[in-house]
C-alpha positions in Angstrom: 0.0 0.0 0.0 2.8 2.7 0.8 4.5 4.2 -2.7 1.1 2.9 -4.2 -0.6 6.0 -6.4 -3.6 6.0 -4.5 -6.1 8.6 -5.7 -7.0 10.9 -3.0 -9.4 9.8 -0.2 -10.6 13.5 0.7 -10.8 14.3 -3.5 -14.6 13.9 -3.6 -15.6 16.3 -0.7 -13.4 18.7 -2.5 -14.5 18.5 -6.3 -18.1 18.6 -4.6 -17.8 21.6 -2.2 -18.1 19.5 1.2 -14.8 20.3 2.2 -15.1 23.0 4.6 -12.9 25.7 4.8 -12.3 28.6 7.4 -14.3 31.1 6.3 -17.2 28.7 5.5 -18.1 27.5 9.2 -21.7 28.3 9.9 -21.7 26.1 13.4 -21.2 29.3 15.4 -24.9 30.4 14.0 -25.0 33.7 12.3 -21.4 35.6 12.6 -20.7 39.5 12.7 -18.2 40.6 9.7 -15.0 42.7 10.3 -13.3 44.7 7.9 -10.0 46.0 8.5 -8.5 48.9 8.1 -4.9 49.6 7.2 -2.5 52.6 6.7 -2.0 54.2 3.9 1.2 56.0 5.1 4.7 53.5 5.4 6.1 55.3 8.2 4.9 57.7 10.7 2.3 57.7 13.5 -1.1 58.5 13.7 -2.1 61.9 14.8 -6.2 61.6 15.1 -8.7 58.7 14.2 -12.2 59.7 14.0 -14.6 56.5 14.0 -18.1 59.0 14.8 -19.3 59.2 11.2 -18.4 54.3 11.0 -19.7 54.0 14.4 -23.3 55.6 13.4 -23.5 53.9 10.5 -26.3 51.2 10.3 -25.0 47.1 11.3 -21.6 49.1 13.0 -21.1 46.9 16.2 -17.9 48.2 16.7 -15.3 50.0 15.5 -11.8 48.8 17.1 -8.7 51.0 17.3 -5.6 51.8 19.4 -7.5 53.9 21.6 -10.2 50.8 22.6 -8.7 47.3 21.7 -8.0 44.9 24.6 -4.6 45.0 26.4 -3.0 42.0 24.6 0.6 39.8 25.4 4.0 41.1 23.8 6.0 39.0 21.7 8.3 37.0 24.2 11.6 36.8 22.3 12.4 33.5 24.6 10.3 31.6 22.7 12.3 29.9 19.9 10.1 30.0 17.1 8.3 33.0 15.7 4.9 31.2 15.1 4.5 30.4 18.8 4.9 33.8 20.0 1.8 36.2 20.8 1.1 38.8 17.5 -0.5 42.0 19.1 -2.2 44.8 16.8 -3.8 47.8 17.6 -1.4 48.3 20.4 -0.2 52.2 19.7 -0.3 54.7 17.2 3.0 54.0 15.3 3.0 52.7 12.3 5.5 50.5 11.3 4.9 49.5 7.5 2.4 50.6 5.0 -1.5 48.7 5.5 -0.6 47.6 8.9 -3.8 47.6 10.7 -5.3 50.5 12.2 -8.9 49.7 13.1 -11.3 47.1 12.8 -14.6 47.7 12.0 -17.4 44.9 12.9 -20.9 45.3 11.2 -24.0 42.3 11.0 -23.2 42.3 7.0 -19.7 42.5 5.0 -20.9 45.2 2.8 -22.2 47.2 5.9 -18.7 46.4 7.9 -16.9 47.3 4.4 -19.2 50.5 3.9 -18.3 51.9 7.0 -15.0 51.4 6.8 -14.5 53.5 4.2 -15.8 56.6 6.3 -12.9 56.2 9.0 -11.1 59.4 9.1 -7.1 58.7 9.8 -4.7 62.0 9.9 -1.0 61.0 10.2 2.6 62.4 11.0 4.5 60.9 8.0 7.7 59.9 9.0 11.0 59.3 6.9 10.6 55.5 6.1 13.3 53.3 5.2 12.1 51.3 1.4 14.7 51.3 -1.1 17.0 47.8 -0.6 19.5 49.6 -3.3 19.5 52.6 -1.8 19.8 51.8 2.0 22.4 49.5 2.4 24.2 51.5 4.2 22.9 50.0 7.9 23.9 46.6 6.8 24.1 44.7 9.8 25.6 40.9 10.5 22.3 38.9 12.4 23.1 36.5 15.1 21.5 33.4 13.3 19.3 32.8 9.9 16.6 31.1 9.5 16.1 26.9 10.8 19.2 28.1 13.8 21.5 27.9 10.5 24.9 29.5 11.4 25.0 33.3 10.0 28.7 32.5 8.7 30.8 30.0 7.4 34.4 29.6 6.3 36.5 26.6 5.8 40.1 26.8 4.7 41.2 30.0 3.3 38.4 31.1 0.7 40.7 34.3 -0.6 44.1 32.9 -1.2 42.1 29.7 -2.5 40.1 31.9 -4.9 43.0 34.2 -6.1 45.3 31.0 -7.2 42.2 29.3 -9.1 42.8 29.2 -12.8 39.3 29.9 -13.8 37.4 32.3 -12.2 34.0 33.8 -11.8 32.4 36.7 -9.5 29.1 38.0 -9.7 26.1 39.2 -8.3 22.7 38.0 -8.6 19.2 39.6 -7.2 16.3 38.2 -6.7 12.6 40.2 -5.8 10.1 39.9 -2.8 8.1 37.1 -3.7 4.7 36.1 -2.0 3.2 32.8 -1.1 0.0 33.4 -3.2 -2.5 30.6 -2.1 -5.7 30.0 -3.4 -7.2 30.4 -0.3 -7.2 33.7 1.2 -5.9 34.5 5.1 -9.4 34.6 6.7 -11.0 33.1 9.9 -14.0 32.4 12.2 -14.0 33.2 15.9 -16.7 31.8 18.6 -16.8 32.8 21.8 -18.1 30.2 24.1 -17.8 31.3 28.1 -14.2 31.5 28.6 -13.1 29.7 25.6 -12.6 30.4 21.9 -13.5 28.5 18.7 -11.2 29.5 16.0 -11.7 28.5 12.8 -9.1 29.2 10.6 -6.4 28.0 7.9 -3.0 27.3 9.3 -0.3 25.0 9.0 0.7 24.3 12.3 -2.5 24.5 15.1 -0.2 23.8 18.0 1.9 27.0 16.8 -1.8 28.9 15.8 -2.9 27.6 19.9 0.0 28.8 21.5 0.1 32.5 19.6 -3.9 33.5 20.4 -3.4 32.1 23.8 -0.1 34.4 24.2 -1.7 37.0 22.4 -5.1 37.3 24.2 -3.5 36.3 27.8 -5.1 33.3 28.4 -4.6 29.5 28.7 -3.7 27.5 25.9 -6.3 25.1 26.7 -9.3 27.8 26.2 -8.2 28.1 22.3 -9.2 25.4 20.4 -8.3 25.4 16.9 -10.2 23.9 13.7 -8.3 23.5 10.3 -9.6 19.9 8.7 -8.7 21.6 5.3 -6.3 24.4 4.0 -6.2 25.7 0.5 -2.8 26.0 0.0 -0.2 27.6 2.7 3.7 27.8 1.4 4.4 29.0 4.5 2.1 31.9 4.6 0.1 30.4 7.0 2.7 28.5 9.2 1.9 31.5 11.9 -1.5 33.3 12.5 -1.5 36.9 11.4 -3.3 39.9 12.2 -7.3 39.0 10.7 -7.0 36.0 13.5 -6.1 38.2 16.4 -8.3 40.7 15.6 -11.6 38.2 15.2 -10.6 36.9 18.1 -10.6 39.9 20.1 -13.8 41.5 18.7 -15.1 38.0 19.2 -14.2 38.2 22.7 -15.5 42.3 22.9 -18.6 41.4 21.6 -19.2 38.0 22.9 -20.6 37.1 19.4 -18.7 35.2 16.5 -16.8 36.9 14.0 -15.5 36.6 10.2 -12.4 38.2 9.3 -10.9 37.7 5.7 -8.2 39.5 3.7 -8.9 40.9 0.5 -6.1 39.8 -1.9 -4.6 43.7 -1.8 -3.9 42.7 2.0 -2.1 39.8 1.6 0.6 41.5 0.2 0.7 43.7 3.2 0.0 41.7 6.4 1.0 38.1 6.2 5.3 38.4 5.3 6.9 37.5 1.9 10.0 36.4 0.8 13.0 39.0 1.5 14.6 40.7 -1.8 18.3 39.7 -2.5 21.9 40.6 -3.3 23.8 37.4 -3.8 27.6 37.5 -4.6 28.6 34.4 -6.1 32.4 33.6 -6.2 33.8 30.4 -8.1 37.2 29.5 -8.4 38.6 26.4 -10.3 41.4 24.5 -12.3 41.0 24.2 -15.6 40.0 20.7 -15.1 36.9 21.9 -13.3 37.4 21.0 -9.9 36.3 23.9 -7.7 39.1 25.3 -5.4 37.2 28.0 -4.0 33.2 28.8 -3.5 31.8 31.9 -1.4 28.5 32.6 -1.8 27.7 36.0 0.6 24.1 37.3 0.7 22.2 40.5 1.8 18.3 40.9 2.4 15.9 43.1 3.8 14.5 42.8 7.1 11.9 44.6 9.2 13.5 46.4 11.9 11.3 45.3 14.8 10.6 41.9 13.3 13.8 40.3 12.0 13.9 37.5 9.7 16.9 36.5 7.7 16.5 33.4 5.3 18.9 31.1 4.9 19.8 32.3 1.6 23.6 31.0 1.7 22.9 27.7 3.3 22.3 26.4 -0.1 25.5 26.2 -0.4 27.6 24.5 2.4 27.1 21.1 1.5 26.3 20.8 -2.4 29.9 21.1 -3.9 33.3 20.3 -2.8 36.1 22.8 -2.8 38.7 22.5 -0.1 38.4 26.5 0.5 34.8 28.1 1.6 32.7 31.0 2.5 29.2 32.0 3.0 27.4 34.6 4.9 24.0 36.3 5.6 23.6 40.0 5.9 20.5 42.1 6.7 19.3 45.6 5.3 16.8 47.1 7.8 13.5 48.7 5.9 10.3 49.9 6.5 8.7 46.9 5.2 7.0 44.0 6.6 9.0 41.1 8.0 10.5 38.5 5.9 9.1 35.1 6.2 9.2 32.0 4.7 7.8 31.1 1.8 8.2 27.6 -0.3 12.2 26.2 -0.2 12.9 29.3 2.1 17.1 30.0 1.4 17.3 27.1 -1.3 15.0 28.6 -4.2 16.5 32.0 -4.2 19.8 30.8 -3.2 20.2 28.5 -6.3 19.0 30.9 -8.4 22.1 32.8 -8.2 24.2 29.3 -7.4 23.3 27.3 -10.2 23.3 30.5 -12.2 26.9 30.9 -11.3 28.0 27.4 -11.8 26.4 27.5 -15.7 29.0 30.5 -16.0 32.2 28.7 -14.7 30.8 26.1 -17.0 31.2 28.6 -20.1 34.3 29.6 -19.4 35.7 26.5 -19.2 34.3 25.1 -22.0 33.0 22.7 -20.3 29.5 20.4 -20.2 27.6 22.0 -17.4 26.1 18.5 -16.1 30.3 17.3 -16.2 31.4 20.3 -14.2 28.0 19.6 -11.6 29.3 15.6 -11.6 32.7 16.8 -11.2 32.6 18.5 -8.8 30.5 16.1 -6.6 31.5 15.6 -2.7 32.3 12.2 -0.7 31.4 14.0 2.5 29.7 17.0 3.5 32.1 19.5 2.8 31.3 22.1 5.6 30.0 19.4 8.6 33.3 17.0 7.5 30.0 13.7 8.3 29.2 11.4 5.7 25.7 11.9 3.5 23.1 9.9 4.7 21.7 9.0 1.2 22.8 11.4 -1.6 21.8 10.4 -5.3 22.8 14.0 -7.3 24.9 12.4 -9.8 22.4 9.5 -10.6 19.5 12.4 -11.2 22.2 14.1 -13.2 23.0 11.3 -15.5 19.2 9.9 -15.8 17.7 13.2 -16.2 20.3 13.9 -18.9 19.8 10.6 -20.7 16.0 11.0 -20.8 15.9 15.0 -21.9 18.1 14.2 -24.7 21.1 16.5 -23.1 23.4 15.7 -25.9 21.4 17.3 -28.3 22.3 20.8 -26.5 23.7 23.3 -28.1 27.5 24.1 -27.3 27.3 27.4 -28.8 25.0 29.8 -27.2 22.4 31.4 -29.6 23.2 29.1 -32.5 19.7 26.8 -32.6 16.9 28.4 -34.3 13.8 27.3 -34.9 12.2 29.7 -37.5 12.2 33.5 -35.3 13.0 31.0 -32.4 16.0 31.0 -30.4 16.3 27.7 -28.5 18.0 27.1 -25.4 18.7 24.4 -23.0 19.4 24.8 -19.4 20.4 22.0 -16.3 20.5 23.0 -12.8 20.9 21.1 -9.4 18.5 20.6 -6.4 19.5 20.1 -2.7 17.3 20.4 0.2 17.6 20.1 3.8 15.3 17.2 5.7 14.0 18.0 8.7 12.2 16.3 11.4 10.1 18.0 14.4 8.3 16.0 17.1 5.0 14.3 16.2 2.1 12.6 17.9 0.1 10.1 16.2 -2.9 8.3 17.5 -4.3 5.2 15.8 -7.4 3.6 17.0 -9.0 0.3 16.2 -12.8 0.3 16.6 -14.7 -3.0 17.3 -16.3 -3.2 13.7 -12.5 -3.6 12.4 -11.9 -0.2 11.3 -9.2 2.6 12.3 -9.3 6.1 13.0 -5.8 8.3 12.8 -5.9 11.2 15.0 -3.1 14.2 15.0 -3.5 17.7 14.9 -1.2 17.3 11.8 -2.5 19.7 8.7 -3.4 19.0 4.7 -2.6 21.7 3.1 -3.4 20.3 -0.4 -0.3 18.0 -0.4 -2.0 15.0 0.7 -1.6 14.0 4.0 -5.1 12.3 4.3 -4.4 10.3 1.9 -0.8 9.0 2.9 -1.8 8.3 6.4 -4.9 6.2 4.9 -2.0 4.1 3.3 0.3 4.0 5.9 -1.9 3.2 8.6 -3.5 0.5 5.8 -0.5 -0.9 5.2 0.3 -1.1 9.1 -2.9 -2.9 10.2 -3.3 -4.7 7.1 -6.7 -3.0 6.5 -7.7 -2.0 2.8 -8.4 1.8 2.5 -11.6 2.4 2.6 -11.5 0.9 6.3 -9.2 3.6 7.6 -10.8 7.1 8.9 -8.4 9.9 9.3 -9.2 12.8 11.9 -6.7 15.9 11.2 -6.3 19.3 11.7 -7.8 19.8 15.4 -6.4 21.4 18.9 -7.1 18.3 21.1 -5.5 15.8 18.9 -2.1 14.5 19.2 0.8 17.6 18.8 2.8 17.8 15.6 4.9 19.7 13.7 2.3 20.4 11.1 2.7 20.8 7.6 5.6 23.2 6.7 9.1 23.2 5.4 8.6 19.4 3.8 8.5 18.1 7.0 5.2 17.4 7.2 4.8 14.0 5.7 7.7 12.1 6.7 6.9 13.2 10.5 2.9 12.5 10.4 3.8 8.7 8.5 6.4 7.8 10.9 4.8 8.4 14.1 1.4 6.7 12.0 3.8 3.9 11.4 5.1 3.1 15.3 1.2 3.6 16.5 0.5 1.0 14.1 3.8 -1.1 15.6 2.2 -0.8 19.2 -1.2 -1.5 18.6 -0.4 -4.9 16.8 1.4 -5.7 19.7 -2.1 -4.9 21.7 -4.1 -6.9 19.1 -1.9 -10.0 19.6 -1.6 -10.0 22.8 -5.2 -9.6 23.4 -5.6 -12.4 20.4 -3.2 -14.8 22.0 -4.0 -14.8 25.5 -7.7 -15.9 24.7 -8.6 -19.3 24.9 -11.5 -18.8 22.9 -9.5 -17.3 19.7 -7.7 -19.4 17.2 -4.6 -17.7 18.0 -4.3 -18.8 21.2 -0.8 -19.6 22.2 0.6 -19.1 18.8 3.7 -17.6 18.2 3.2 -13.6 17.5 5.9 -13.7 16.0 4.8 -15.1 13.2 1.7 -13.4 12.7 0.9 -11.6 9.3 -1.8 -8.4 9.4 -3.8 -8.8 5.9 -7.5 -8.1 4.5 -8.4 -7.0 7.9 -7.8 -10.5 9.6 -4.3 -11.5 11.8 -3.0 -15.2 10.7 -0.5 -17.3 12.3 0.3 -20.6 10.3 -3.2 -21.8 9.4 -5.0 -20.0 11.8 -6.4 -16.7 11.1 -9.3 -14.1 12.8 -10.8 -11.2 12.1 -9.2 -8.1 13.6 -13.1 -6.6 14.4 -13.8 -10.0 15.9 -10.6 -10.0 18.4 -11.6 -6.1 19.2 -14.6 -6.3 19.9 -13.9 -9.6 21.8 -11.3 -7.8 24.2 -11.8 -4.3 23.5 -15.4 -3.5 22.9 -15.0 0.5 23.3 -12.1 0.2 20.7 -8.2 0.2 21.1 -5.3 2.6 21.0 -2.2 3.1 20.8 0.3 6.4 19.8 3.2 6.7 18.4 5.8 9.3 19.0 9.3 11.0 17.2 11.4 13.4 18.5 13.2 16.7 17.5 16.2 16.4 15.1 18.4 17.9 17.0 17.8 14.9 20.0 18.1 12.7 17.4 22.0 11.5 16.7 21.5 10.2 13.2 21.4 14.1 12.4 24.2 15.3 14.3 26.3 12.1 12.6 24.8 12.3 8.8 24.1 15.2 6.4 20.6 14.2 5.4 19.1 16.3 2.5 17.1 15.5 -0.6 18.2 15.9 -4.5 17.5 16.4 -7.7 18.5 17.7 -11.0 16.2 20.2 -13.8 16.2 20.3 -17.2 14.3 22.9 -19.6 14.3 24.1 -23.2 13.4 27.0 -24.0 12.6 29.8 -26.9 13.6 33.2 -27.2 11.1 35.0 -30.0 14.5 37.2 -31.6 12.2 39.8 -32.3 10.5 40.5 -29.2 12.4 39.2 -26.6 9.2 36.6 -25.6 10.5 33.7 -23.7 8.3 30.6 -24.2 9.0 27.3 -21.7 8.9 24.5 -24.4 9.5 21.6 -22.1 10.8 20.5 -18.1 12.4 17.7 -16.9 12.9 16.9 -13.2 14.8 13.6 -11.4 14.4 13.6 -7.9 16.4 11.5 -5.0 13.8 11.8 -1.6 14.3 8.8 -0.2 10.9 6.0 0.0 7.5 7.6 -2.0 4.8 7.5 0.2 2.9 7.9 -2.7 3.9 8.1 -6.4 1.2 10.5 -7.6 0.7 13.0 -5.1 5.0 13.1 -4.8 4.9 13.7 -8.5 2.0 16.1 -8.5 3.6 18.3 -5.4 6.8 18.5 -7.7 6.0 19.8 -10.7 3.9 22.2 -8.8 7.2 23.1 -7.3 9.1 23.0 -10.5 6.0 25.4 -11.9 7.3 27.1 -9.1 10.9 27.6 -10.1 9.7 28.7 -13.3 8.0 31.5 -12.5 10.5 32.8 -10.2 12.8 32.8 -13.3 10.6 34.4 -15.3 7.5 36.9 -13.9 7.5 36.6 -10.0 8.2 40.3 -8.6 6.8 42.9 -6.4 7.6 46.2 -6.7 7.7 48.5 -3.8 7.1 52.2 -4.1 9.4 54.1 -3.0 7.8 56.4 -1.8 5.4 55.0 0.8 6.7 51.0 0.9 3.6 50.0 -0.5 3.6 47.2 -3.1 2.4 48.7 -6.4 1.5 45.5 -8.1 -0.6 44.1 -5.0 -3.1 41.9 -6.7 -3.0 38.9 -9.4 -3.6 41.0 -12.3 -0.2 42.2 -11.6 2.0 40.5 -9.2 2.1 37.6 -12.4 2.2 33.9 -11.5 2.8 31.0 -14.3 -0.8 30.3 -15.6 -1.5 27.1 -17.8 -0.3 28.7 -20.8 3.1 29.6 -19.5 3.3 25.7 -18.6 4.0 23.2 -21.2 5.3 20.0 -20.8 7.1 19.0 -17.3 7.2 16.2 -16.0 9.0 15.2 -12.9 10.7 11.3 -12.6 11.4 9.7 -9.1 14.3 7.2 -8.4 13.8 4.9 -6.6 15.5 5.4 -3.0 15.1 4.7 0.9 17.1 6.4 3.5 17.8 4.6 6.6 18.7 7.6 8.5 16.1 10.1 7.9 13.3 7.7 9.8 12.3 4.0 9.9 10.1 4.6 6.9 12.9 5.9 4.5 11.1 8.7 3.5 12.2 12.5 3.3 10.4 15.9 2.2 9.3 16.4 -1.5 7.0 19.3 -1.6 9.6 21.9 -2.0 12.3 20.2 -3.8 10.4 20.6 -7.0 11.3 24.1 -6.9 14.8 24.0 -5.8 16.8 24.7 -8.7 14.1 24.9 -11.3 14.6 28.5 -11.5 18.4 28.1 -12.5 18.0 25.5 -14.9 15.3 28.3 -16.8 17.9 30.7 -16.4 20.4 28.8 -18.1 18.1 27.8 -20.7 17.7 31.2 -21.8 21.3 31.9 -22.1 22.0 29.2 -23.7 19.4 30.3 -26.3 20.4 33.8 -26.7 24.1 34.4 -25.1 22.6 36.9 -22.8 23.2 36.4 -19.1 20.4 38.5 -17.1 21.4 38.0 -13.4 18.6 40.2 -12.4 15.5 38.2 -11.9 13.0 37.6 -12.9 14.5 37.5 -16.8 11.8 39.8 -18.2 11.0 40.7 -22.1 12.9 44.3 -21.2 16.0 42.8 -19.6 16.6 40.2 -22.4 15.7 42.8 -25.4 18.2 45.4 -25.0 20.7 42.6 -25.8 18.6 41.1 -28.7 19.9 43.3 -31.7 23.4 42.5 -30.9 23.3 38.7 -32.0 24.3 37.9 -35.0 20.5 36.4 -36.4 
């Protein structure tokens, strides 16, 4: 049953609408709407709010500001992660960032709650903001520690002396834009009151985290919150934390002692729930003439909010995917007037190989050398940075079978010398790493006495599937077909996890699934063996075999509902449990990562500077599939990803008022199906013993590490122009268009 393609258990309640998503709870009876209200200034502080001409208006319940919300917690700093911490708004006049949240007006209807906003009356003191990344470097600061408690700096041997004596050499710099997570689903949420405690219905990717921050944030016991998040349309790390529409539903919610809706408008997103910092990558690559690096430094700068600091692990990309005896990387941060950083899909590995793999295609033409021989080449026997040997690392068997099957040879050696009619055709190869992390999980498995099981954890699905692969490993556990499994997910009450982020979520939910499973047939055999009235009696457990819902020992066999109910008539249980990474030594003794390797073609219209995807290839090294079609399906989402990054993700801040110009999806530009041709995305077969007992690693955002590069390279190699800029744009490739020779 595990690795099998099963077709997706919860697929029918969504194609017919019965999933239920946040903003679609009616349980709570008939909620109040709330609208809120953001500044229109990026730095500064408010000087008056009048909320007379809202509050009369017809439906107005209340209009909450500054002056009125409810004292609320602080963010406690001694909390490790972010998303557990408490998130107050509305807590002064100061404003921080452009559309941060000044009042919230509540009204019986939207379109009352939305009418009155629109009479609030705000009169600032605009202060001098900070929103140029170019322009105000000059406050460049070194942060303690990135992203994931990744060292800020590296160095091994001595990168400049390494770098100066190389043969070959190349030094760049590479920038990449803010990028948003863009789900389908908007940021919104549901709030009941009941006594002391709240209902919150909303989409997030981690409920424990989402528990912990209202608590913190409305100063009250973790066990009053209880959070409700069966299904999520799509997170990318937008939703691993709760953000301001939660926090403020909850505390009009709490004002009011009625339910409330909160959603964001799409225009808000891009204001209110983080997005991925803007780069400067310097990219230095020294090497013989053979190939082999000597020296790699890869030294990155990014924004960061002043009071909220986030610094992705940009350069960690980098410290264990090549070898090179002499190395550097480092993390810098720019403060600006913005909001905060966060993560968003393959935090640190998609922009960082961007410029990486970018780089490496360069040392590759001035060598004159096969870019897939110099990756192959130049391929490590240990972790290069940790000096510990790689759990399980596949790179140059993705290299070589993704080449064989794209037809590699068949590249062109000469940049902008294959034409297809106006058509300038390039091909492009890049390389994928990602780390594999594991967080601790809680999974209940029950057996009920009519031989069926129920999987409990407060785990999330987030659209990747993890309804689905529990059903088949907790099938496969219990020897139960499909269609006899139940799984319960996405619920404050239910066994803690990790939830679903950083493509962690699977491997962590399956492996506890898969020791629950290990303890209760233990439970079913003792209970099965130790009664004289079963056929089991005093057989060997040993030897037992779980199949088609029945236990059998030699010739003797009986119904797992029939030895339940038998000993057990109220059901039976057992969990199963993994721990944090960092308590775990086979990640202290192994560098355990994921791999991969993309190939596209490309066209380059030599007229207008149009860049068409023609076709994508991705090989992929994650250890055991769970299950081969929704593994395949999350990466070429990922490698759809990649694509756009290299080609139209950007958003553009004003600099004038740090306000995102192009703040919707008419403008802020996303692949659609016509940007997408052909990709398809191949999986090797693998297991790695020292990721988990299963074998199995993250896949979600490996699709998109390096897919971007491997574009980028594409369109050099169809045109000779290398645009280190991204994305690669019509403007940036057609200024260099009348200088080929076509």
């Amino acid at each position: 049953m595990i690795g099998q393609p099963l077709n997706r258990v919860d697929g029918p309640l969504k194609v017919s609408g019965r999933a239920t998503y946040a903003y679609e709870y009616w349980e709570a009876g008939q909620p109040l709407y709330g609208v809120i209200v953001g500044a229109t200034i990026g730095k500064g502080h408010i000087i008056r709010i009048d909320t007379e001409k809202a509050e009369r208006t017809q439906g107005v319940h209340l209009v909450m500001t500054h002056h009125n919300a409810p004292v609320q917690g602080v963010r406690d700093e001694s909390v490790q992660s972010e998303y557990w911490r408490a998130q107050p708004v509305l807590t002064g006049p100061d404003i921080h960032y452009y559309g941060e949240p000044v009042a919230l007006v509540v009204a019986t209807t939207f379109e009352q709650a939305r009418a009155a906003a629109e009479l609030l009356e705000v009169e600032y003191a605009v202060g001098r903001g900070r929103f140029d990344f170019a322009a105000d470097d000059d406050e460049t600061y070194i942060p303690k520690v990135v992203n994931a408690g990744f060292p800020t700096d590296t160095a091994v041997g001595d990168f400049d002396t390494g770098f100066s004596a190389a043969a070959v050499r190349v030094d760049q710099r590479y920038t990449t834009p803010y990028e948003f997570s863009m789900p389908m689903e908007p940021h919104a949420c549901l709030v009941e009151p009941r006594g002391q405690d709240l209902t919150v219905y909303v989409g997030c990717q981690i409920v424990d985290a989402a528990r912990a921050s209202v608590a913190a944030t409305l100063r009250i016991a973790p066990e009053r919150v209880h959070i409700v998040t069966p299904f999520v349309g799509g997170g990318f790390g937008s939703k691993l934390g709760i953000h301001a529409e939660t926090i403020l539903a909850a505390l009009a919610a709490r004002v009011l002692g009625q339910p409330v809706k909160v959603a964001l408008t799409r225009q808000q997103i891009f204001q209110l729930v983080g997005m991925r910092p803007t780069t400067s990558q310097r990219v230095r690559l020294g090497a013989g003439r053979d190939g082999r690096l000597t020296a790699i430094a890869h030294d990155v700068t990014m924004h960061t909010n002043p009071d909220l600091e986030f610094a992705e692990q940009t350069a960690a990309t980098t410290r264990s995917l090549y070898a090179a005896p002499h190395r550097l990387t480092s993390h810098r941060l720019t403060p600006l007037d913005l909001p905060r950083g966060s993560d968003v899909r393959a935090p640190g590995e998609a922009p960082g190989l961007l410029a990486v793999e970018s780089a490496m295609d360069e040392l590759a033409q001035a060598l004159g050398m096969d870019p897939v021989e110099l990756r192959i080449r130049n391929e490590p026997t240990v972790d290069p940075e940790r000096d510990v040997p790689y759990s399980d690392r596949h790179l140059v068997d993705c290299l070589r079978d993704g080449a064989r099957r794209f037809g590699w040879e068949r590249r062109p050696t000469t940049p902008a010398s294959l034409r297809e009619g106006r058509w300038l055709v390039g091909y492009g190869v890049a390389a994928a790493i990602r780390g594999h992390f594991q967080g601790p999980t809680a999974v209940r498995v029950r057996l009920e006495a009519d031989g069926t099981a129920v999987v409990q954890t407060d785990m999330t699905d987030i659209g990747t599937g993890t309804y689905t692969i529990l059903t088949q490993v907790t099938a496969d556990g219990l020897g139960l077909p499909a269609d006899r499994v139940r799984v319960e997910l996405g619920r404050s009450g239910l066994p803690s996890s990790w939830g679903s982020g950083g493509s962690w979520g699977a491997a962590n939910s399956t492996a506890a699934a898969h020791r629950a499973c290990a303890a209760l047939r233990e439970k079913v055999l003792v209970a099965a063996c130790g009664d004289t009235r079963s056929p089991l009696c005093g057989l060997d457990p040993a030897d037992a075999r779980f199949a088609d819902g029945s236990v059998r020992i030699g010739g003797a066999s009986q119904a797992l509902s029939e030895i339940v109910a038998r000993s057990h008539p109220e059901g039976m249980a057992a969990q199963g449990e993994i721990r944090f990474m960092g308590d775990d030594p086979n990640y202290a003794a192994y560098s355990i990562h994921t791999y991969g390797a993309h190939f596209a073609e490309v066209g380059v219209d030599s007229d207008t500077a149009e860049i068409r995807l023609r076709r994508m290839l991705g090989v992929f090294s994650v250890g055991r599939v769970l299950n081969a079609k929704t593994a395949r399906s999350q990466l070429i989402g990922g490698m759809i990803w990649g694509a756009g990054a290299a080609l139209e993700e950007e958003a553009v801040v004003d600099s004038r008022s740090g306000a995102f110009v192009n703040r919707d999806l008419a403008h802020y530009l996303v692949p659609v199906h016509a940007d997408i041709p052909d990709v398809d995305a191949v999986i090797l077969d693998g297991y790695d013993d020292k990721a988990n007992l299963l074998g199995a690693k993250g896949v979600g955002e490996l699709g998109i590490c390096g897919a971007g590069g491997a574009v980028a390279n594409a369109v050099f190699n169809a045109t000779g122009l290398r645009v280190r800029d991204f994305p690669i744009t019509i403007e940036k490739v057609l200024a260099g268009l009348p200088l080929l020779d076509v």
